[in-house]
C-alpha positions in Angstrom: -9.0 3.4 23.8 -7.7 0.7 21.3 -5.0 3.3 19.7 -2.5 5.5 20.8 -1.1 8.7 19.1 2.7 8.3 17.9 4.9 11.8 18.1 8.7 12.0 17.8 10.8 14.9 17.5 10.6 14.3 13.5 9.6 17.9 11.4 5.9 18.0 11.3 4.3 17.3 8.1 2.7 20.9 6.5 -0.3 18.0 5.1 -3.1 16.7 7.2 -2.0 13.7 8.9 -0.8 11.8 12.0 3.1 10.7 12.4 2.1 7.8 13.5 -0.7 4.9 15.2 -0.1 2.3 17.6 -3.1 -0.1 17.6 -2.9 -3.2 20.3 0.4 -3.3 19.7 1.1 -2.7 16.0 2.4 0.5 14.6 1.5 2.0 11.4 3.6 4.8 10.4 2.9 7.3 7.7 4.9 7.3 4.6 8.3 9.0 4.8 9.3 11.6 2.5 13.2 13.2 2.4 12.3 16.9 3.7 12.0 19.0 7.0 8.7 20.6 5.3 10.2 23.7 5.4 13.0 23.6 2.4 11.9 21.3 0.5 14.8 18.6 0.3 17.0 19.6 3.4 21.2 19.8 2.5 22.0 16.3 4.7 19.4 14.6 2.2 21.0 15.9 -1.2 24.6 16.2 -2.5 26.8 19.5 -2.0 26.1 21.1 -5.0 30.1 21.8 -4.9 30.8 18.8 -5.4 28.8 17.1 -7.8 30.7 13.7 -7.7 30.8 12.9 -4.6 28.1 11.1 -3.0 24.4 9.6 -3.7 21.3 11.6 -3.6 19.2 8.8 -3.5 21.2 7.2 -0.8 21.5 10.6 1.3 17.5 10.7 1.2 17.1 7.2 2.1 19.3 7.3 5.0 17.4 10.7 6.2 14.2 8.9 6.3 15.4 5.7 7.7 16.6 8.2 11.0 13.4 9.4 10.7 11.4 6.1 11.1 13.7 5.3 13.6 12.8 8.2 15.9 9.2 7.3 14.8 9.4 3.3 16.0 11.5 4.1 19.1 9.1 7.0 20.5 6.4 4.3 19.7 8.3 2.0 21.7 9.8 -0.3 19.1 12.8 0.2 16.4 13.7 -0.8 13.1 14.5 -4.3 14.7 11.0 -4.6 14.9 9.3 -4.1 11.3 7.1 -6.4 9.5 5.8 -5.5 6.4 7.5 -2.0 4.0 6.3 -0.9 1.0 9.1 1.8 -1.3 7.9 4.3 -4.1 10.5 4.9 -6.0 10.2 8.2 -8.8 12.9 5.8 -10.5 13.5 2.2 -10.6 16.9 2.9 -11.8 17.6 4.1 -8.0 17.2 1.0 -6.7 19.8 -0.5 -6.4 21.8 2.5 -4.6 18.6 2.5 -1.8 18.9 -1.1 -1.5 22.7 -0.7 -0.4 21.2 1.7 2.1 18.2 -0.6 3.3 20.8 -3.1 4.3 22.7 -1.2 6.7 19.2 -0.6 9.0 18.0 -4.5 9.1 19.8 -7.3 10.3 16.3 -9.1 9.5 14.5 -6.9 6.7 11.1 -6.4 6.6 8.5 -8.1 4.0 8.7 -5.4 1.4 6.9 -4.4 -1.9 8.8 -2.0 -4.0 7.1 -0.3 -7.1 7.5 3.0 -9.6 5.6 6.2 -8.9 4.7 9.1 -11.3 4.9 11.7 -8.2 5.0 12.4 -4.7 4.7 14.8 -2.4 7.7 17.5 -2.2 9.6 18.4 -5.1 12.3 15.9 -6.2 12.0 13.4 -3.5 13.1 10.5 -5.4 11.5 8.3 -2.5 8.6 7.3 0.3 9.1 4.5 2.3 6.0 3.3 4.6 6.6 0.7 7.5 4.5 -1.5 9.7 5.9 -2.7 12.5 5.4 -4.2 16.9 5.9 -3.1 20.0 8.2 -5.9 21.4 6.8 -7.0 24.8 2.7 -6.5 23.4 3.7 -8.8 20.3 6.4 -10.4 18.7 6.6 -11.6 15.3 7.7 -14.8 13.4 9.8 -15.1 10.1 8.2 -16.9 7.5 9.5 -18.9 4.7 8.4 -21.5 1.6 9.7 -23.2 -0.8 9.2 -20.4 -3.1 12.3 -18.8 -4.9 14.6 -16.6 -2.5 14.2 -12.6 -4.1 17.5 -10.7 -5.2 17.0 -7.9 -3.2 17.2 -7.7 0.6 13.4 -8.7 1.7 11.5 -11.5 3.8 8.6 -13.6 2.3 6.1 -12.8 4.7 6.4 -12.1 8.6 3.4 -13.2 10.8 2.5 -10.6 14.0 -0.2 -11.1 16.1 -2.0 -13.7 14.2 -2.1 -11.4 10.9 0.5 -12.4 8.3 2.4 -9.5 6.1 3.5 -11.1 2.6 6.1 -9.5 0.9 4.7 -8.2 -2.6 5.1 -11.2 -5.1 6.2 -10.4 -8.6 6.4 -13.3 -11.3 10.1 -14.4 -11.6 12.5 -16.9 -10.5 15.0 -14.5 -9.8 17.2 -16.6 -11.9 16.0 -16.2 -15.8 13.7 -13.1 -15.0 10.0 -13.8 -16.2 10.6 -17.6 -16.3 8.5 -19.7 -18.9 5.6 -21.1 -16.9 4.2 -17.1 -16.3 4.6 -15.9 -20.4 3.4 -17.3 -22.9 5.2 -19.9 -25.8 6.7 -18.0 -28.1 6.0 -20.6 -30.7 2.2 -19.8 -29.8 1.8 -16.1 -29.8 -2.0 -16.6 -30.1 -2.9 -19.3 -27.4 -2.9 -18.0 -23.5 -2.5 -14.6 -22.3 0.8 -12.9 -20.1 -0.9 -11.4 -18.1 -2.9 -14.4 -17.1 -0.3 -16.4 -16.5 2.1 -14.0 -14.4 -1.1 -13.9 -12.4 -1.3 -17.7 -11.8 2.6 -17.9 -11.1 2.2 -15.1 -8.3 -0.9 -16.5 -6.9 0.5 -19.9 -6.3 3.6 -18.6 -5.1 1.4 -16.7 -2.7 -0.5 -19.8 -1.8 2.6 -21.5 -0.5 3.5 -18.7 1.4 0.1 -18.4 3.1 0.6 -22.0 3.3 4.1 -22.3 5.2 2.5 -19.4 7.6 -0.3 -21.9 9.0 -2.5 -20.3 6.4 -4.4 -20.3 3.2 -5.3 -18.0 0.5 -9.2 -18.3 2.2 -7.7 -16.1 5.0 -6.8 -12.7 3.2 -7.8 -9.8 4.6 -6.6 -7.2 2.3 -4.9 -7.3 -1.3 -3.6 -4.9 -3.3 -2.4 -5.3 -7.1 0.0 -3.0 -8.9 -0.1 -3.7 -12.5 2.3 -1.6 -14.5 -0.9 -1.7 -17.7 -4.1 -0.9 -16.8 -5.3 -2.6 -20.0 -4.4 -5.9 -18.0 -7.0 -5.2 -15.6 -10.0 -7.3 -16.9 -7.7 -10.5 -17.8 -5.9 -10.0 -14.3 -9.8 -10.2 -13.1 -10.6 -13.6 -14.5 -7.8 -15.3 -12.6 -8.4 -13.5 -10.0 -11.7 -15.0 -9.7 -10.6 -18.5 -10.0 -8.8 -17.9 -6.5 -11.7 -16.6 -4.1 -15.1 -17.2 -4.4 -15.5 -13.5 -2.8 -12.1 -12.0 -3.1 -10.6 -9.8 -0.2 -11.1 -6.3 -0.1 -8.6 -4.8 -3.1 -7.1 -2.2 -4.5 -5.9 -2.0 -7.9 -3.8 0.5 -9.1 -1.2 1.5 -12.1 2.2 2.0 -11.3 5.2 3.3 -13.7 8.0 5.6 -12.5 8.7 9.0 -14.1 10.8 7.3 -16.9 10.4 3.7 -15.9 8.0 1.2 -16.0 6.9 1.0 -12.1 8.0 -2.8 -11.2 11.2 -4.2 -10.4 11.7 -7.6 -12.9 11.5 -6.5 -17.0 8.3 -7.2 -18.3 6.8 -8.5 -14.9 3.1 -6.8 -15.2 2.1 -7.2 -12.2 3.0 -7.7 -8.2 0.8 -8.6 -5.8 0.6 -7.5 -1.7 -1.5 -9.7 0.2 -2.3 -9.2 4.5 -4.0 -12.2 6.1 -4.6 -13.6 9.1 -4.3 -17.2 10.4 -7.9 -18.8 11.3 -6.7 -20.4 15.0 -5.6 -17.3 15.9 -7.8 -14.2 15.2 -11.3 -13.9 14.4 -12.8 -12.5 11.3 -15.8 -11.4 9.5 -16.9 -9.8 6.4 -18.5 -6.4 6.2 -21.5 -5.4 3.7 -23.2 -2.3 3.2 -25.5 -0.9 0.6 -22.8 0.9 -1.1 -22.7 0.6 -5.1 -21.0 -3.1 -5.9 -18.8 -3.4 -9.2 -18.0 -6.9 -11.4 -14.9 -7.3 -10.0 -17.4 -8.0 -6.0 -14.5 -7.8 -3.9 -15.3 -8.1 -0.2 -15.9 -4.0 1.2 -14.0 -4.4 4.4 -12.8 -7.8 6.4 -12.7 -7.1 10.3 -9.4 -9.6 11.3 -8.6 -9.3 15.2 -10.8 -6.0 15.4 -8.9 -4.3 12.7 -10.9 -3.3 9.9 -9.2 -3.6 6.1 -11.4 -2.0 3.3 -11.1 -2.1 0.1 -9.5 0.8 -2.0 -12.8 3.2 -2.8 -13.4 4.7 -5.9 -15.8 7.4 -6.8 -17.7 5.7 -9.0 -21.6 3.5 -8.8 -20.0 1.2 -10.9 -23.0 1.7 -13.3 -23.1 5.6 -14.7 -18.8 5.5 -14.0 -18.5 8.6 -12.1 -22.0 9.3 -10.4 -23.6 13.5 -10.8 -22.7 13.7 -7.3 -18.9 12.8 -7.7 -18.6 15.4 -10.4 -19.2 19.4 -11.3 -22.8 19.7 -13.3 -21.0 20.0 -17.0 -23.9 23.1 -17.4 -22.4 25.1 -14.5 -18.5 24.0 -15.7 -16.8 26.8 -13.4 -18.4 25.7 -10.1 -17.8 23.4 -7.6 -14.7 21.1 -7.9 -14.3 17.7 -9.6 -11.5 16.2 -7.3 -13.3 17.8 -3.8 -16.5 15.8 -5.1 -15.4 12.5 -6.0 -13.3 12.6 -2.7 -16.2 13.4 -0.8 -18.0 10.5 -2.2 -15.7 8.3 -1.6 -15.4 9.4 2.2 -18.7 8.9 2.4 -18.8 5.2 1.0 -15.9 4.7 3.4 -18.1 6.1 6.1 -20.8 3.4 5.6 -18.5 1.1 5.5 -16.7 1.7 8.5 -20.2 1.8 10.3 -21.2 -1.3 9.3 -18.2 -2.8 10.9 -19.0 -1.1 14.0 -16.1 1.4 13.8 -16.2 4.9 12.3 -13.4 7.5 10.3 -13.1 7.9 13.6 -10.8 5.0 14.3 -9.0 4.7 11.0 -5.0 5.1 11.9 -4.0 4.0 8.7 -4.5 5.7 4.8 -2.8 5.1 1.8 -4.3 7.8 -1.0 -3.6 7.7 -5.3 -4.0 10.3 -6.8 -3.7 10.2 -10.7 -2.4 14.1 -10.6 -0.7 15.3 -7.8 -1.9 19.0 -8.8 -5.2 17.9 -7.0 -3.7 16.9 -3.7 -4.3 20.7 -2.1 -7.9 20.3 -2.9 -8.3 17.1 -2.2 -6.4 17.4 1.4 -9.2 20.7 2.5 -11.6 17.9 1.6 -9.7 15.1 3.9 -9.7 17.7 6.9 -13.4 17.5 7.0 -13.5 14.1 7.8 -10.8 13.6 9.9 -10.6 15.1 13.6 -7.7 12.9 14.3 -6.4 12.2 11.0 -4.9 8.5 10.2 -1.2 8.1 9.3 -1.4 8.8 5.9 1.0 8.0 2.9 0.3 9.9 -1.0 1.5 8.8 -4.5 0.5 9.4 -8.1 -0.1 6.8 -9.8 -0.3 6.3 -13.4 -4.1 4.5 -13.7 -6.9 3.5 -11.8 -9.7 1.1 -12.8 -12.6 3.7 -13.4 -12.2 6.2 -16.0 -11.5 10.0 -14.8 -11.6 8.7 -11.1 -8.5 10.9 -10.2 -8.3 9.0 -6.8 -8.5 5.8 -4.4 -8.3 6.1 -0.8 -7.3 2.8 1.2 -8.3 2.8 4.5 -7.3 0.7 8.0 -8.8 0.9 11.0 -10.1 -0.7 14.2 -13.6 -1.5 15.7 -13.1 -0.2 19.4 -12.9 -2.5 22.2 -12.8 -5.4 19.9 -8.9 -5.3 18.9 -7.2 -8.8 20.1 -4.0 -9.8 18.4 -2.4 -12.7 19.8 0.5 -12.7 21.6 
């Protein structure tokens, strides 16, 4: 056995998934939401409704799931000293600042972290989810790393390398000085030469490059990307740059991301931010999977095995050719049978499936899910679906998000796993 089963005396989720996975030393926890799944939002996450004034929800639900991680890492056999890589969904941007007063008080050394809007989540005004990856000290340790690149606001690390694999903190395209700064927009005096987008892409990717860099690394060592743009319109011009960095880009997944009243990224008019895992080449071993699964324009890599971990890329139910294949949707002449969302999640199990077999793994061995949904009034359906697949289900985290790149998809599913008897971090 290369992974190992993570309970604590946290509430148990009512969903189908596991609390958390310990794979040769790294832990990958489920995302945390504010609730004992029995009340909803439990009184020690929300303010007395007696006295209105006093207090912070958003910090009250933060610090509930931060005690719940905690449990989480220390029945693993690590803490919250020992976290690499974090990503937030916030319902509201506008909370952020309040959590980020909280996040301080848990890390002396914070984790890389990427921070981004959501429509939804899970359980009814939850404001937050917070997903960690972290070590077990003694099977790994972990090194800080930093560039030359400019130091964020908020209270995050560039990148941390673990075991060969390096988690970058998610770039967005600012300075954190004049906001957007003027190399990544356009010149005002030329609306009509050069593209935003474009160029908030460059700024991010170089700034990524030096990371990578500083990390004894390179941008031809990624193992897994994923892209929030807040525009799904931005998709095909964020495309063509991404193009000019990898000859076959890493397995990605692109999704949209606004908050329930916000746009869904942290610096005005940013765009975009970008979350990149890689591994350094002297260190662990990789190799690229392919299967006969449907390939799209944008030919990212399926799956990248890294130290016996398998990343894949974010699956879509589509062929890339028809958009959403007959077999990932109801037959429009029978329109009150079957179900659209249990279909295109089954296909796009399935792909994953194939994909995991080619790397010489199965669902079997997958410890890690992130799922977006594009309605969260399809997550019951979709979640009887997820049961079928899943004897031992991965540590899962769920958000809506406000786009995907295939029209009507209603959902990605990001998966990572492990090839058994192959995982070998180093040290």
């Amino acid at each position: 056995m290369n992974a190992k089963i993570i309970k604590s005396d946290n509430p148990q989720p009512l969903a189908v998934y596991t609390e958390a996975f310990d794979v040769g030393g790294l832990i990958f926890a489920a995302g945390q939401l504010p609730t004992d799944f029995k009340t909803g939002i439990p009184p020690e996450a929300k303010k007395d409704p007696n006295f209105p004034f006093y207090g912070s929800d958003i910090k009250k639900r933060t610090h509930y799931i931060m005690k719940n991680l905690a449990r989480t890492f220390e029945a693993a056999g690590g803490s919250l000293d020992h976290i690499v890589k974090a990503q937030v969904f916030l319902e509201d941007l506008r909370d952020f600042h309040a959590f980020d007063e909280v996040w301080k008080e848990y890390f002396k050394i914070p984790p890389a972290r990427t921070t981004v809007g959501t429509t939804g989540l899970l359980v009814k005004d939850a404001q937050i989810e917070i997903d960690l990856i972290g070590y077990v000290p003694g099977k790994l340790k972990s090194q800080l790393i930093k560039s030359e690149n400019a130091r964020p606001i908020a209270h995050y690390t560039e990148a941390f390398m673990v075991g060969g694999l390096i988690f970058a903190a998610g770039q967005l395209p600012s300075d954190f000085k004049t906001g957007v700064p003027a190399e990544a927009k356009k010149d005002p005096n030329f609306p009509f030469y050069g593209s935003d987008i474009k160029k908030r892409t460059h700024y991010v990717m170089k700034n990524l490059a030096r990371t990578f860099e500083a990390a004894g690394s390179s941008l031809h060592h990624i193992c897994k990307a994923q892209v929030f743009l807040e525009d799904m319109a931005d998709h095909d011009a964020f495309q063509e740059v991404w193009r000019e960095y990898f000859k076959e880009p890493p397995p990605t997944t692109v999704v949209g991301t606004c908050g329930v009243e916000t746009k869904g990224l942290l610096v005005k008019d940013a765009q975009i931010e970008i979350d990149l895992i890689g591994y350094i080449p002297d260190k662990i071993k990789a190799r690229t999977v392919k299967t006969s699964n449907p390939k799209g324009s944008a030919s990212y890599t399926e799956a990248v095995v890294a130290g016996g971990l398998v990343f894949a890329e974010g699956a879509l139910p589509t062929d890339y050719a028809s958009g959403i294949p007959a077999e990932a949707r109801k037959d429009p002449n029978f329109p009150f049978y079957g179900s659209d969302i249990k279909l295109r999640t089954r296909y796009v199990l399935n792909k994953l499936a194939r994909t995991f077999e080619a790397a010489g793994s199965s669902l079997d061995h997958v410890v890690k899910a992130q799922v977006f949904l594009d309605d969260l009034n399809n997550f019951s359906a979709f979640d009887e679906v997820w049961k079928e697949f899943f004897k031992t289900p991965p540590a899962r985290t769920t958000v809506e998000t406000s786009g995907l790149p295939v029209k009507d998809a209603m959902v990605a599913i990001d998966l990572i796993g492990y090839v058994p008897g192959e995982v070998a971090l180093t040290g």
